[in-house]
C-alpha positions as a Markdown table, in Angstrom:
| # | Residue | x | y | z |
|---|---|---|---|---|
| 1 | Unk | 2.2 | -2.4 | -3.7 |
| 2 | Unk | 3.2 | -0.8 | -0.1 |
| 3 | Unk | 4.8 | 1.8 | -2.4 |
| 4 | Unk | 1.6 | 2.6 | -4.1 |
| 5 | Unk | -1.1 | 2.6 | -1.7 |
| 6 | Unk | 1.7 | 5.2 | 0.7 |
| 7 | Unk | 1.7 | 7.6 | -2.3 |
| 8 | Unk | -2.1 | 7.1 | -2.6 |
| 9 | Unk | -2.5 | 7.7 | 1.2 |
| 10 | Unk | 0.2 | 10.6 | 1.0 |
| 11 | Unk | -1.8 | 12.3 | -1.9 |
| 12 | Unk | -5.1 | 12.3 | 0.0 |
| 13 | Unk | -4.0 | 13.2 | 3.5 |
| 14 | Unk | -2.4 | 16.2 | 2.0 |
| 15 | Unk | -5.3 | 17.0 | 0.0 |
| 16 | Unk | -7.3 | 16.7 | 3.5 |
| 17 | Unk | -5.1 | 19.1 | 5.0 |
| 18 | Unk | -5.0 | 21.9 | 2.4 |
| 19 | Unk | -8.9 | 21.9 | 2.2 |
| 20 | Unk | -8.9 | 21.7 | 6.0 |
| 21 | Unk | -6.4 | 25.1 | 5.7 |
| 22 | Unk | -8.7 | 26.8 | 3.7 |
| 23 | Unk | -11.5 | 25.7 | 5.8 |
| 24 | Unk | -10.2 | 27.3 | 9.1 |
| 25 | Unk | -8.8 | 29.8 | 8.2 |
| 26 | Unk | -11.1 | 31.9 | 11.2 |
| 27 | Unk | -8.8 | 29.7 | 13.7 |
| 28 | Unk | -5.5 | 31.2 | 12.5 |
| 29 | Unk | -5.5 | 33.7 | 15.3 |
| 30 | Unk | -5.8 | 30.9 | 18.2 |
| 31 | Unk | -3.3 | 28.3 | 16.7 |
| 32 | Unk | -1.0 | 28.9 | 19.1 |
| 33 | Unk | -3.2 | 27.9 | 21.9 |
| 34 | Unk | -5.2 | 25.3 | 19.7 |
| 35 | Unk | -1.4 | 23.7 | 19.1 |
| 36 | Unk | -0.2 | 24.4 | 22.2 |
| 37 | Unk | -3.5 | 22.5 | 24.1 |
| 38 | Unk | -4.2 | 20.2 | 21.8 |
| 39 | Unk | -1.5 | 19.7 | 20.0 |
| 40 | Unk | -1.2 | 15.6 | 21.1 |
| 41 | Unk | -4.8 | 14.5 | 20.1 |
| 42 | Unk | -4.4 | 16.4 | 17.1 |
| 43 | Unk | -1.2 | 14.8 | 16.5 |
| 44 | Unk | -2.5 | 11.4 | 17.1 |
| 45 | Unk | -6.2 | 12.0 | 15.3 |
| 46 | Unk | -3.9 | 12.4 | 11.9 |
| 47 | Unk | -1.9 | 9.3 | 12.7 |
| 48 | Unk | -4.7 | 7.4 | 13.1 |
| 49 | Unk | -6.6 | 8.6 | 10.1 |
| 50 | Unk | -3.5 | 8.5 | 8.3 |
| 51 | Unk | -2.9 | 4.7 | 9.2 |
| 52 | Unk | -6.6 | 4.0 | 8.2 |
| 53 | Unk | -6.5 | 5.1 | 5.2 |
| 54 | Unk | -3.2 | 3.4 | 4.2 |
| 55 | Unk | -4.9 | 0.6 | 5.5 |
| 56 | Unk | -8.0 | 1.3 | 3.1 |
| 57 | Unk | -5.7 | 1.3 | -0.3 |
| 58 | Unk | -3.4 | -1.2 | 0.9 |
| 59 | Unk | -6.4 | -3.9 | 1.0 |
| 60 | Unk | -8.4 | -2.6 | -2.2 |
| 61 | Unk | -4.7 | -2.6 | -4.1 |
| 62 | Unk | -4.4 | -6.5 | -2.4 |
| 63 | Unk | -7.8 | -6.9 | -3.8 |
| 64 | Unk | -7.8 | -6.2 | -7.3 |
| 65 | Unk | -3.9 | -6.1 | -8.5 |
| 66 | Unk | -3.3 | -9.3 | -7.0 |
| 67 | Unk | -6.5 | -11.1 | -7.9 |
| 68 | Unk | -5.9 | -14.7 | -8.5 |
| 69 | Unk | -2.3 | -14.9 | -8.7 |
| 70 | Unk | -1.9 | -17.9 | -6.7 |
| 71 | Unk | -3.8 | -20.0 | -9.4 |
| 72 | Unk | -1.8 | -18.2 | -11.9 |
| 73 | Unk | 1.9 | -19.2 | -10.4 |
| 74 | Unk | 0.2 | -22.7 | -9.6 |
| 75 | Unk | -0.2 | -23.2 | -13.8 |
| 76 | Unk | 2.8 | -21.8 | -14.4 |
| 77 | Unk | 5.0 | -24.2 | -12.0 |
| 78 | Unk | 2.9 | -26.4 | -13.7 |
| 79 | Unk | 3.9 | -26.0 | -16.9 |
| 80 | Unk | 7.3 | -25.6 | -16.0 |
| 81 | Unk | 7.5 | -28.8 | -14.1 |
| 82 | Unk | 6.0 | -31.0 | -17.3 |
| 83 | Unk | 9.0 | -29.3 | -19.7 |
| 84 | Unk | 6.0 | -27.7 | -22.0 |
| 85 | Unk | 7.1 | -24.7 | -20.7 |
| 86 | Unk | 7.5 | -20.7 | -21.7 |
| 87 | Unk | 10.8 | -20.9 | -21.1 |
| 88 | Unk | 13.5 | -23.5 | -21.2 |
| 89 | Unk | 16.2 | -21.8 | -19.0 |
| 90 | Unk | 13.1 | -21.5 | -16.5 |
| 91 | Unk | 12.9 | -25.2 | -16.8 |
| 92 | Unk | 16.6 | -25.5 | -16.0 |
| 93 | Unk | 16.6 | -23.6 | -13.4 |
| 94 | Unk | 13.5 | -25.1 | -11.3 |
| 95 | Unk | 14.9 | -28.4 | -11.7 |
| 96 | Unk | 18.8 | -27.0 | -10.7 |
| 97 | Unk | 16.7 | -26.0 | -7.1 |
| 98 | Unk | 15.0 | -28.7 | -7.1 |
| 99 | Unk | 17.9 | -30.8 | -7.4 |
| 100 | Unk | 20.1 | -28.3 | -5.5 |
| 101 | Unk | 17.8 | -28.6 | -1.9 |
Protein backbone atom coordinates (compact mmCIF):
# COMPACT_ATOMS: atom_id res chain seq x y z
CA UNK A 1 0.00 0.00 0.00
CA UNK A 2 3.10 2.44 0.85
CA UNK A 3 4.35 1.17 -2.55
CA UNK A 4 1.28 2.34 -4.27
CA UNK A 5 0.23 5.62 -2.90
CA UNK A 6 4.60 6.66 -3.51
CA UNK A 7 4.11 5.81 -7.21
CA UNK A 8 0.76 7.71 -7.17
CA UNK A 9 2.50 10.61 -5.41
CA UNK A 10 5.60 10.22 -7.71
CA UNK A 11 3.32 10.34 -10.89
CA UNK A 12 1.57 13.56 -9.84
CA UNK A 13 4.49 15.61 -8.44
CA UNK A 14 6.24 15.02 -11.69
CA UNK A 15 3.31 15.83 -13.65
CA UNK A 16 3.18 19.16 -11.36
CA UNK A 17 6.65 19.89 -12.32
CA UNK A 18 6.59 19.44 -16.13
CA UNK A 19 3.34 21.63 -16.35
CA UNK A 20 5.03 24.08 -13.91
CA UNK A 21 8.17 23.89 -16.75
CA UNK A 22 6.07 24.74 -19.44
CA UNK A 23 4.40 27.35 -17.40
CA UNK A 24 7.65 29.37 -16.63
CA UNK A 25 9.24 29.10 -19.11
CA UNK A 26 9.74 33.41 -19.10
CA UNK A 27 11.89 32.66 -15.78
CA UNK A 28 14.49 30.55 -17.63
CA UNK A 29 16.78 33.50 -17.90
CA UNK A 30 16.81 34.33 -13.98
CA UNK A 31 17.11 30.60 -12.74
CA UNK A 32 20.31 31.07 -11.67
CA UNK A 33 19.47 33.71 -9.24
CA UNK A 34 15.80 32.34 -8.54
CA UNK A 35 17.99 28.94 -7.47
CA UNK A 36 20.67 30.52 -6.14
CA UNK A 37 18.22 32.93 -3.62
CA UNK A 38 15.65 30.80 -3.15
CA UNK A 39 16.77 27.76 -3.75
CA UNK A 40 15.98 26.43 0.18
CA UNK A 41 12.21 27.50 0.34
CA UNK A 42 11.81 26.13 -2.98
CA UNK A 43 13.41 23.01 -1.90
CA UNK A 44 11.44 22.68 1.19
CA UNK A 45 7.86 24.02 -0.55
CA UNK A 46 8.27 20.60 -2.80
CA UNK A 47 9.05 18.45 0.27
CA UNK A 48 6.22 19.59 1.91
CA UNK A 49 3.78 19.33 -0.96
CA UNK A 50 5.38 16.19 -1.78
CA UNK A 51 4.79 14.72 1.84
CA UNK A 52 1.13 16.00 1.69
CA UNK A 53 0.23 14.46 -0.99
CA UNK A 54 1.66 11.04 -0.14
CA UNK A 55 -0.09 11.65 2.86
CA UNK A 56 -3.46 12.27 0.72
CA UNK A 57 -3.24 8.67 -1.28
CA UNK A 58 -1.80 6.94 1.59
CA UNK A 59 -5.18 7.61 3.68
CA UNK A 60 -7.73 7.31 0.62
CA UNK A 61 -5.74 3.84 -0.35
CA UNK A 62 -6.22 2.96 3.81
CA UNK A 63 -9.72 3.99 3.21
CA UNK A 64 -11.11 2.00 0.53
CA UNK A 65 -8.53 -1.12 -0.09
CA UNK A 66 -8.59 -1.95 3.33
CA UNK A 67 -12.23 -1.44 4.14
CA UNK A 68 -13.36 -3.82 6.74
CA UNK A 69 -10.68 -6.23 6.87
CA UNK A 70 -10.60 -6.54 10.44
CA UNK A 71 -14.23 -8.06 10.51
CA UNK A 72 -13.05 -10.11 7.59
CA UNK A 73 -9.84 -11.82 9.40
CA UNK A 74 -12.11 -11.88 12.65
CA UNK A 75 -14.69 -14.64 10.57
CA UNK A 76 -11.98 -16.21 9.12
CA UNK A 77 -10.08 -17.00 12.59
CA UNK A 78 -13.40 -17.91 13.32
CA UNK A 79 -13.97 -20.39 11.09
CA UNK A 80 -10.64 -21.70 11.48
CA UNK A 81 -10.84 -22.05 15.11
CA UNK A 82 -14.33 -24.21 14.90
CA UNK A 83 -12.48 -26.80 12.22
CA UNK A 84 -15.33 -25.82 9.48
CA UNK A 85 -12.72 -24.21 7.92
CA UNK A 86 -11.30 -23.28 4.15
CA UNK A 87 -8.46 -24.98 4.75
CA UNK A 88 -7.41 -27.83 6.84
CA UNK A 89 -3.56 -27.30 6.87
CA UNK A 90 -4.73 -23.61 8.00
CA UNK A 91 -6.48 -25.41 10.85
CA UNK A 92 -3.21 -27.29 11.69
CA UNK A 93 -1.31 -24.75 11.62
CA UNK A 94 -3.39 -22.21 14.04
CA UNK A 95 -3.71 -24.78 16.50
CA UNK A 96 0.46 -25.85 16.08
CA UNK A 97 0.90 -21.80 17.34
CA UNK A 98 -1.59 -22.01 19.47
CA UNK A 99 -0.25 -24.93 21.08
CA UNK A 100 3.47 -23.89 20.28
CA UNK A 101 3.21 -20.31 22.58
Amino acid sequence: MIANALLATTAIFLGIGFWLMGECQFLIPYKRILFGVYGGPIALFATALFLNIFAAFYCVFRKFFLKDTGRKLAHLEKQLRMGDSLSEELTARLKEETNGS
